[in-house]
C-alpha positions in Angstrom: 3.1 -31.9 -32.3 5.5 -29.0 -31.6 2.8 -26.7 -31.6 0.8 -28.6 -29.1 3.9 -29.1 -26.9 4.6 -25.2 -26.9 1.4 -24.8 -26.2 1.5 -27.2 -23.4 4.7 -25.8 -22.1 3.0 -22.5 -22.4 0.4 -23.5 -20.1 2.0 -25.6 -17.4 4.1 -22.0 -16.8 1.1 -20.1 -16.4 -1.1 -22.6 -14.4 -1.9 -22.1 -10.6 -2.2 -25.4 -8.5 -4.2 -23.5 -6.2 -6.4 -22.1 -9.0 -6.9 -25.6 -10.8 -8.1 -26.8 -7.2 -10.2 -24.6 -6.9 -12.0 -24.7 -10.4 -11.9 -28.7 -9.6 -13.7 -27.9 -6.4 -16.7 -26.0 -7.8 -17.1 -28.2 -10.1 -17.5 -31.4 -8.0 -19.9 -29.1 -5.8 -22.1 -28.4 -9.3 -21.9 -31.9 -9.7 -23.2 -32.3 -6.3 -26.3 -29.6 -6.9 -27.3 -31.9 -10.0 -27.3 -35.3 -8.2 -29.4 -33.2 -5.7 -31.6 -31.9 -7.9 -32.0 -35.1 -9.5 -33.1 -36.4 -6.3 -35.7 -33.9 -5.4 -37.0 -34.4 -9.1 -37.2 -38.3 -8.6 -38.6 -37.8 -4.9 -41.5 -35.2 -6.3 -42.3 -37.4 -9.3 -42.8 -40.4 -6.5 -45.0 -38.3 -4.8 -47.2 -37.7 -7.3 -47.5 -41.3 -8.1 -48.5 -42.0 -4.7 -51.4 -39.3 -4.6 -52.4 -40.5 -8.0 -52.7 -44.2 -6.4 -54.6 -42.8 -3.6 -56.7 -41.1 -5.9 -57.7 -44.0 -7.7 -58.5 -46.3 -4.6 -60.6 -43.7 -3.1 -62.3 -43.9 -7.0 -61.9 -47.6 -6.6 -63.7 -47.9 -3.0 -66.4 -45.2 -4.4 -67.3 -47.8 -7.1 -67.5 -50.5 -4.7 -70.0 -48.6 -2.9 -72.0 -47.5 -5.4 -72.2 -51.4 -7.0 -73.2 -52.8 -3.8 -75.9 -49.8 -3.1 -77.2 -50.9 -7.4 -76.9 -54.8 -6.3 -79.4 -53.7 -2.6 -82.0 -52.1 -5.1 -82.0 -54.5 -7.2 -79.9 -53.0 -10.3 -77.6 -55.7 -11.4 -76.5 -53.8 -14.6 -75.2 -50.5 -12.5 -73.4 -52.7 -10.1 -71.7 -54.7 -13.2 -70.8 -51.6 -14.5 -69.6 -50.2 -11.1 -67.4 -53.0 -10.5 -65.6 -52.9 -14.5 -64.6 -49.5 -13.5 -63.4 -50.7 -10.2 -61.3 -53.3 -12.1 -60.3 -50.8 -14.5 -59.3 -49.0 -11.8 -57.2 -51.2 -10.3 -55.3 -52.4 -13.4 -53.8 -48.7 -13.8 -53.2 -48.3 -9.9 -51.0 -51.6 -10.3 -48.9 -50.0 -13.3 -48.4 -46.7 -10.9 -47.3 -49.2 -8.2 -44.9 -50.5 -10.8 -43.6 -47.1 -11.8 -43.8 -46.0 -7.9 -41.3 -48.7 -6.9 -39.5 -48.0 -9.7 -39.1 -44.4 -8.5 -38.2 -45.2 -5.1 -35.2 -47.6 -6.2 -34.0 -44.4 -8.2 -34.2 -42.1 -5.5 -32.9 -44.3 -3.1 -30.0 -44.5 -5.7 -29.5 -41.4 -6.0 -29.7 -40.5 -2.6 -26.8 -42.9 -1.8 -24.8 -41.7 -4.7 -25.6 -37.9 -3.6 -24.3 -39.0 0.0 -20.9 -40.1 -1.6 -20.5 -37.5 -3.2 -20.8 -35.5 -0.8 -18.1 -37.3 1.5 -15.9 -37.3 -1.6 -16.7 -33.5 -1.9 -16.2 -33.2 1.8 -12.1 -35.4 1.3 -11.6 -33.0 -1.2 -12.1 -29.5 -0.1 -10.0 -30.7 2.8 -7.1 -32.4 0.8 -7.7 -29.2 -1.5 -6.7 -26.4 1.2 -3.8 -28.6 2.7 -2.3 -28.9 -0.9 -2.9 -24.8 -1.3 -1.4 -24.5 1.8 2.0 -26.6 1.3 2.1 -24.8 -2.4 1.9 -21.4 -0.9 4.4 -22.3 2.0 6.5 -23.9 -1.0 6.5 -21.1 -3.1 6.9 -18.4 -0.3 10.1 -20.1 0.7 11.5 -21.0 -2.9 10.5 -16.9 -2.7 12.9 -16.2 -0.1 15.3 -18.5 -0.8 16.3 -17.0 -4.5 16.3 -13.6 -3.0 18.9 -14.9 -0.9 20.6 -16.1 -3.3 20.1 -13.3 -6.1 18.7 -15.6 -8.8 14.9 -14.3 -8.4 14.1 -12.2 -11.2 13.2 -9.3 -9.3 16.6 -9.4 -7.7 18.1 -10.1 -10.9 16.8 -6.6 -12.1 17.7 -5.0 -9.3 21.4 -6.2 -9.5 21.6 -5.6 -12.9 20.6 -1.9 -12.3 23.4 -1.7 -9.7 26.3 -3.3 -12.3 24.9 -1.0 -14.8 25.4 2.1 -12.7 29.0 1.3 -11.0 30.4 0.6 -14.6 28.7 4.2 -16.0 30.5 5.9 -12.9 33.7 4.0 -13.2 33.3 5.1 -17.3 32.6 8.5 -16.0 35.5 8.8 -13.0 38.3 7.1 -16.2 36.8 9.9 -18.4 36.9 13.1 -15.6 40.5 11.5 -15.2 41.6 11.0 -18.6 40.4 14.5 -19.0 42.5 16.2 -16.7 45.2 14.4 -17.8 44.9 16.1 -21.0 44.1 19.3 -19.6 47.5 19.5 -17.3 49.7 17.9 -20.7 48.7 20.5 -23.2 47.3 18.1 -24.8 43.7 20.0 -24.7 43.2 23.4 -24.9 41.2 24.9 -21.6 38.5 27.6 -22.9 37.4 28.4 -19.3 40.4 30.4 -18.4 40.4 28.5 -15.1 43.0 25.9 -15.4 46.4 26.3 -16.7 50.3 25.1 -15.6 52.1 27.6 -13.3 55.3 26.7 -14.0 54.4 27.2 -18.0 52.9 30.5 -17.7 56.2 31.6 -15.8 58.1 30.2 -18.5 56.2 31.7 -20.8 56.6 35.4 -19.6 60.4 34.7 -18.4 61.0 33.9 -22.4 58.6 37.0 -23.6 61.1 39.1 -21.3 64.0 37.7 -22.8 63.6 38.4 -26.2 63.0 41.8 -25.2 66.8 41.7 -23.7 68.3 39.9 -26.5 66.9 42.0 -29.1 67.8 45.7 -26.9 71.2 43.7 -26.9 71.2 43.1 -30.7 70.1 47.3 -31.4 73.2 48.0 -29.0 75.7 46.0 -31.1 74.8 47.4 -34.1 75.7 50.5 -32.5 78.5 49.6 -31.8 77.4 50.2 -27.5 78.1 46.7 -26.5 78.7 42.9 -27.4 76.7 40.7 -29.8 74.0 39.1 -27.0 73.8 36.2 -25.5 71.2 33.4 -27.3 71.1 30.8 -24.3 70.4 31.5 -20.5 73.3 30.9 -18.5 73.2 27.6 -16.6 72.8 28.6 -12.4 71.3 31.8 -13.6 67.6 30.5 -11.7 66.1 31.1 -15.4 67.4 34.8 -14.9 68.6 36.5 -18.1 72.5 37.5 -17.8 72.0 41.3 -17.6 74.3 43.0 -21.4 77.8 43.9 -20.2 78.3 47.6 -20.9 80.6 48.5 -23.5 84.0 49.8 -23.1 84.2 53.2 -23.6 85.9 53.8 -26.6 87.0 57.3 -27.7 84.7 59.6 -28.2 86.6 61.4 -31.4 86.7 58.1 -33.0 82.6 58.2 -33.2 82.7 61.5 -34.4 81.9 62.5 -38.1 84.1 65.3 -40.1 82.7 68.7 -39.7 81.8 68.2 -36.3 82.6 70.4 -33.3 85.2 69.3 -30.5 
């Protein structure tokens, strides 16, 4: 039972109105070649009844003749015989009558059910092309009216297609985004060479500069030619490095070693 109502499921989607109508059609007109044939079968076989009955009353008439022509010369035997075939004659053109009438009443039968037909062949093929005609204008407009509405499944594809590519290019505008994010943070390293933070590249050469100071600072003190240096940038400086103050001058005997000239 399930099988046979999948199956009849299966078919009711694929059948065509229009194409059952028309199968039904060409059928009832086969049917109508049949009836028609049987007709012109019916009608011939009547035919030849009839020449066989007026073949055997010409034969009939012929014995006639020839038992009144033995009776006139005085051959009573030849016109007894004559006359049994005559009679014999007429016993088998009374069965083709029988089978003649017969025949008529069938084709007159069959001509009248051949004529119905045909009107009912002629109702259909009409009632056939309005019906194809109201389907086709019904399914043209049911058509039209789920494009319009967007629940066709041709239109369902193509809005499908449309969702799937505005959420791949909002994923890709998030991504290109999210990206350079990244990039500007230092959170990802750029391999290109093309991108990079201004300010941080000034920051970074402003502090390779100042270690440069501080540690010309450190030699000096160690020298004893100026003050320890300064660690820390001087707030209001604009990032600028405090330039070393020079070192008092300090007596010049005192740096001198024993066993050196004035």
């Amino acid at each position: 039972m399930i099988f046979k109502s999948k199956a009849n499921k299966a078919l009711d989607k694929m059948e065509d109105p229009r194409e059952t109508l028309d199968y039904s059609y060409q059928r009832q007109l086969e049917l109508l070649q049949k009836v028609r044939r049987g007709v012109a079968d019916v009608a011939t076989s009547r035919k030849r009844v009839e020449l066989q009955v007026n073949g055997l009353e010409q034969q009939a008439r012929r014995y006639e003749e020839q038992g009144r022509k033995a009776l006139s010369v005085g051959r009573e035997d030849l016109a007894r015989e004559a006359l049994q075939r005559r009679s014999n004659l007429q016993s088998q053109m009374a069965d083709l009558k029988i089978q003649h009438e017969n025949l008529q009443a069938e084709e007159e039968k069959l001509t009248t059910a051949s004529q119905r037909l045909q009107a009912k062949v002629d109702s259909f093929r009409t009632k056939k092309e309005t019906i194809k005609a109201t389907y086709t204008a019904a399914e043209a407009q049911t058509r039209i009216n789920e494009a319009f509405s967007g629940i066709s499944e041709e239109m369902g594809d193509v809005g499908l297609a449309i969702q799937r590519a505005e959420d791949k290019t909002a994923q890709m505008q998030a991504r290109a985004g999210a990206i350079d994010e990244l990039l500007a943070s230092g959170a990802l390293d750029d391999y290109s060479g093309t991108r990079g933070d201004d300010i941080q590249a000034e920051l970074d050469r402003m502090g390779g500069g100042m270690d440069v100071e501080l540690e010309l600072a450190r030699m000096k003190a160690e020298l004893g030619q100026g003050p320890a240096p300064k660690s820390a940038i001087e707030p209001g400086q604009g990032g600028q490095q405090a330039a070393p103050q020079q070192a008092q001058p300090q007596n010049t005997q005192q740096l001198r070693q024993p066993g050196e000239g004035a």
